[in-house]
N, C-alpha and C positions, 0 to 999 in steps of 0.2 A: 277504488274507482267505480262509478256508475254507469249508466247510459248505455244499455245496451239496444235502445230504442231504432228503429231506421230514421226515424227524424229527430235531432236534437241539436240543439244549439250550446257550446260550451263560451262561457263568457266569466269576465273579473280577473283577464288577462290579458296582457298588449299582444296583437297578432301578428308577425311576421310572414308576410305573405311570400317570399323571395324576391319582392322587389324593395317592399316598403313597411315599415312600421305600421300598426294601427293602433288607436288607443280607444279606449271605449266604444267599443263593436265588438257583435258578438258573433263567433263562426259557427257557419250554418251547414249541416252534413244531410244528407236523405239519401236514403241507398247506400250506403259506403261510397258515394261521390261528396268532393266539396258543393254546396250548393253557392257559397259567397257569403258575404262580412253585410251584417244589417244593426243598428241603433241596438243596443245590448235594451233602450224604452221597447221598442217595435217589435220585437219576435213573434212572429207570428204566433197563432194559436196551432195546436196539433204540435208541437215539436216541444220536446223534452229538452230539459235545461238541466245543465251541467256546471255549477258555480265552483269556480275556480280562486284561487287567495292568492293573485297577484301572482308575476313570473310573468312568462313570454309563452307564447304557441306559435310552433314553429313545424313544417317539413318533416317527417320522418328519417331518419340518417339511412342512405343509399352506399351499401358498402362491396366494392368491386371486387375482392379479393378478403375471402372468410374462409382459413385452411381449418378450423375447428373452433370448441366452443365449447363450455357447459362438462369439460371432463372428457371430449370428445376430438379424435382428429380423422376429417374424412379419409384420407390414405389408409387408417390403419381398420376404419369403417365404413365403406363406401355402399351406404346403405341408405334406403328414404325414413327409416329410424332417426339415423344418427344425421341428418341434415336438419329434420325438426328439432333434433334436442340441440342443433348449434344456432338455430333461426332463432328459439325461446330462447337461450340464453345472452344473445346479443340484442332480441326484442327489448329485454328488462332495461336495455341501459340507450336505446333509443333508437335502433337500427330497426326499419320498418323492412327493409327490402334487400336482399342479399343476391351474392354470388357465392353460392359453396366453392370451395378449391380445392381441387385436388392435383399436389406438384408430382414430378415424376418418378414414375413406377412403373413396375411389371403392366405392360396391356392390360391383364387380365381385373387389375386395379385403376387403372384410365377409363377405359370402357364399365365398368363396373359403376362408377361414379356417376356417368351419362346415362347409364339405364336406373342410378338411384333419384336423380336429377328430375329425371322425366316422371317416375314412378309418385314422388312427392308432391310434385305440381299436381298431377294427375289427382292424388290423395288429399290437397286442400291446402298444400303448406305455404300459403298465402304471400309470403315474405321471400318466395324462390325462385325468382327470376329466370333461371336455366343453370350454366354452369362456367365455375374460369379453370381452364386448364393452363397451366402451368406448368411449361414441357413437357416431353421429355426432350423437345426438338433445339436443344439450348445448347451456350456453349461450354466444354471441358473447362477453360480457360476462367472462364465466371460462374463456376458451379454451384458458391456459395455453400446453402445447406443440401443440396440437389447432390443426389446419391449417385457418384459418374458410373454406378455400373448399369444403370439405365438409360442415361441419356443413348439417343438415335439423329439418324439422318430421318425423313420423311420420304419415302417412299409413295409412289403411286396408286398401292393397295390402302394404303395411311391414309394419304392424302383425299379419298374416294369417303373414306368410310367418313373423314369427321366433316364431310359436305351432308351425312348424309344423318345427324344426330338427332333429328326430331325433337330438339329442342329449341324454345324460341328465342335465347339468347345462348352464347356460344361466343366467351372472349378466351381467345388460344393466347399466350404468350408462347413467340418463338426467337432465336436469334437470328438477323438475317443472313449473319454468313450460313446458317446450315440451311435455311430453308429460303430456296431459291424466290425472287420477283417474281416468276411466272406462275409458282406454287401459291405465294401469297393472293394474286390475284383470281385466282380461282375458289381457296375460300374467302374471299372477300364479296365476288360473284355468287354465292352461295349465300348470305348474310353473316358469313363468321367474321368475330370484329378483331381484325387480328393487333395484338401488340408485340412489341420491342425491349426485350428482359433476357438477362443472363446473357447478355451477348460483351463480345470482344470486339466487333463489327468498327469497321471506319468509318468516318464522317460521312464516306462516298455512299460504302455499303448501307446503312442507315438511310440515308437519303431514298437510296433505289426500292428502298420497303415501302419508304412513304408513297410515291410515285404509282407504286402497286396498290396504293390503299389502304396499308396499316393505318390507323386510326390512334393510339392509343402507345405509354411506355410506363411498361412496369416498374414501379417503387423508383422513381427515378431516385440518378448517386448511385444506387447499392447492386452489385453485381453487374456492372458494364464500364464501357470504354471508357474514362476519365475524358475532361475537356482539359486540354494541352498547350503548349504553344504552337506546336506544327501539325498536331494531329485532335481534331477538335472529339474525334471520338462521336459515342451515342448522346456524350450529356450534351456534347456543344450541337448536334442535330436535334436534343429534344429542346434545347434552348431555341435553338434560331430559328425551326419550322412553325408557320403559323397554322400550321392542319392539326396538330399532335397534341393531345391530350394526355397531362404526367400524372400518374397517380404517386401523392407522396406520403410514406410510413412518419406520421406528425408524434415519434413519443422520445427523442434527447436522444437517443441511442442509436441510431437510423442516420439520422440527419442530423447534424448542429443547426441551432435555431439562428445562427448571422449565416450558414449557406443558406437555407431556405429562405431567407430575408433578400438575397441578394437576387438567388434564381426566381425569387418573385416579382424584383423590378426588371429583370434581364427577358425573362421569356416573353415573343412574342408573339401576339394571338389568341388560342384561348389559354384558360385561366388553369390551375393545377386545381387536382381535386383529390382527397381523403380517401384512405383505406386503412384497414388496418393491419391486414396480413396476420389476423388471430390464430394463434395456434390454442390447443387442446386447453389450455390451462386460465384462457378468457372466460371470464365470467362465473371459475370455480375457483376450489381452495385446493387444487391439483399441482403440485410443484414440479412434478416430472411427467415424461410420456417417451413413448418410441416413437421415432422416425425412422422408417427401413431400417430396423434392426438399432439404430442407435440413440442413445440415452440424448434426450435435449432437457436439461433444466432450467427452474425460475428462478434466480436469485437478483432483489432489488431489481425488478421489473424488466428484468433482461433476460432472454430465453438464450443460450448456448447449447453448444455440440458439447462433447468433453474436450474438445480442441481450442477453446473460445469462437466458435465460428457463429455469427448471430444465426438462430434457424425460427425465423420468423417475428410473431410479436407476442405479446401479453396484453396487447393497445386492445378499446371499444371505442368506437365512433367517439363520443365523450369524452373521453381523453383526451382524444386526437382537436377536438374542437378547443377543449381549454387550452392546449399545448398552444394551439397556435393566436389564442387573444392573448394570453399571458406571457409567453416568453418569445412569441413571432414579432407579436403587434400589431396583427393586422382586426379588423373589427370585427363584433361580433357579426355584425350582419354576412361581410364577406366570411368568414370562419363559416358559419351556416352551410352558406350557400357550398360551400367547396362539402360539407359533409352530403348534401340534398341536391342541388340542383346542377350542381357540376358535372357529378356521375350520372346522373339521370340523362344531364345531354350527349356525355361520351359513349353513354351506350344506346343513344337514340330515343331514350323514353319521354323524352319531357313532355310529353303531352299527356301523359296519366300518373308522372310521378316528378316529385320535388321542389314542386308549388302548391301553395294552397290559394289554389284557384281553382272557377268553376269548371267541375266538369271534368278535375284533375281526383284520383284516387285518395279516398281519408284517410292519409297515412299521414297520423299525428303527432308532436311528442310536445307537453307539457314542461317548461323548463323553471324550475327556482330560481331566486336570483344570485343564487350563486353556482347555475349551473349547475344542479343537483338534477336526477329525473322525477319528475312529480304523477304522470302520467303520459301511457303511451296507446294509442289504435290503429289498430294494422285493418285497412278497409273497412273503415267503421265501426270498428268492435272493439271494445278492450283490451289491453293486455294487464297481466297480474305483473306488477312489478316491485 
């Protein structure tokens, strides 16, 4: 891949802008800003050209929930090292922009992550948006891979400190029955974007989160209240509210592709969007790692406890997009958009990421036409893929 120019125009690819197709026009970057789509004849002079062999350009993939990467799991590294070495190894496969995760652990591993979080951005790591915590404030009942000799209630010292993280995004996953309406709104008041995961919560108690301002439901299906016949639960509150935004783990094993079919004509409001919940073993040839002390391996793209308990994914954005044109059915354009411009609105950013539109961040990705990555640029710059 070329062009490491501040002005250049990449062209002899259809452009996907997030709303619409383009064909013959060619995208125009300066600065690491999109500048907009001009006549691939017209380009201006001074801008460097980038000839591309057919495919699509598209959005950068915006992924809300990255527990590791690259051989690497934040828990067991919560370092501004090991956030870069999981940003590059999810860059290569199309993810411009991230949320490190770190699930729950000893404080001294929570906090740890939020000072490695800060430390990175601080250091350049382009593609680091802030940070997703993911409990410990969850519940026993839906613990999943979540190690119950950590999980807590949230306290008032708790509660003070992650108002006070100095970072610019800050998505908590809590359950609402342990953390109170009033607690939620305070960090909500604060800018923390809080979501609804691991929880056992009723349709009532769910509701009362939203009310507070929850914004946002973890990996919806997996680790929460089932929807019922008399007790509609979390999945029937992230169904029926039209404020909540689901993020959902798009790789056969998470989800079956006829529920996802179904909760995608049932939900109403906004739209579901992509994550991949990566653990250590994304984007390497790593088949095992520890989790607070316990063995999680990859066998046939499925990551387990020794107990069969799923503990997270072995998914890249890309996967998660094919999963859903191919065995969803829904189009590529929507598949796109739920990887880019989905997350970008649930976490408030769309006005600098997951369009390529003017004035919007060069976060790019090169697509073959079978889906393959051909190239990728994080704020106008290359990446080695």
């Amino acid at each position: 891949m070329t062009a490491a120019s501040s002005r250049f125009a990449l062209l002899g690819a259809d452009v996907f802008d997030g709303r619409a197709r383009h064909r013959d026009q060619a995208l125009m970057v300066e600065d690491g800003q999109i500048l907009g789509l001009s006549p691939a004849r017209d380009i201006p002079s001074g801008f460097a050209t980038v000839a591309l062999d057919g495919g699509l350009i598209t959005a950068g993939f915006i992924d809300l929930q990255v527990n590791g990467g690259g051989g690497v799991q934040l828990n067991a590294k919560p370092t501004a090292e090991a956030i870069r070495t999981i940003a590059a190894a999810h860059a290569r496969h199309g993810t411009t922009a991230l949320l490190p995760t770190v699930i729950t652990d000893e404080p001294v591993v929570t906090y740890g992550a939020v000072t490695a979080a800060r430390q990175a951005i601080d250091e350049g790591v382009s593609a680091c948006l802030g940070l997703h915590m993911e409990g410990p404030f969850l519940s026993p009942e839906r613990k999943g891979a979540h190690d119950p000799a950590h999980l807590r209630s949230l306290n008032e010292g708790e509660l003070l400190r992650l108002t006070r993280t100095g970072l610019p995004h800050l998505l908590l996953t809590v359950a609402p029955e342990i953390v109170a309406p009033e607690q939620i709104a305070t960090l909500v008041a604060t800018g923390v974007t809080v979501s609804i995961g691991h929880s056992n919560a009723s349709y009532d108690e769910a509701m009362a989160a939203v009310a507070a301002g929850a914004r946002c439901v973890t990996h919806l299906f997996n680790a929460m209240s089932p929807l019922t016949s008399r007790e509609p639960g979390v999945v029937g509150a992230a169904l029926a509210s039209e404020q909540l935004w689901c993020g959902i783990i798009a790789d056969g094993h998470h989800v079956h592709p006829v529920t996802l079919a179904a909760a995608m004509r049932a939900k109403r409001g906004l739209p579901f969007f992509l994550v991949s919940d990566a653990m250590a073993t994304a984007g390497s040839e790593k088949n095992s790692f520890q989790l607070n002390g316990r063995k999680v391996t990859r066998k046939d793209g499925r990551l387990t406890l020794e107990d069969g308990t799923l503990a997270g994914s072995d998914l890249v954005m890309l996967q998660a997009v094919r999963f859903m044109v191919e065995k969803v059915g829904v189009a590529l354009e929507e598949a796109l958009r739920m990887a880019s411009l989905y997350p970008a609105m649930a976490l408030g950013i769309s006005t600098r990421y997951g369009r390529l539109m003017p004035g919007r961040r060069a976060d790019i990705v090169h697509l073959g036409h079978d889906l393959d990555v051909r190239g990728v640029w994080i704020d106008g710059e290359p990446v080695a893929t």
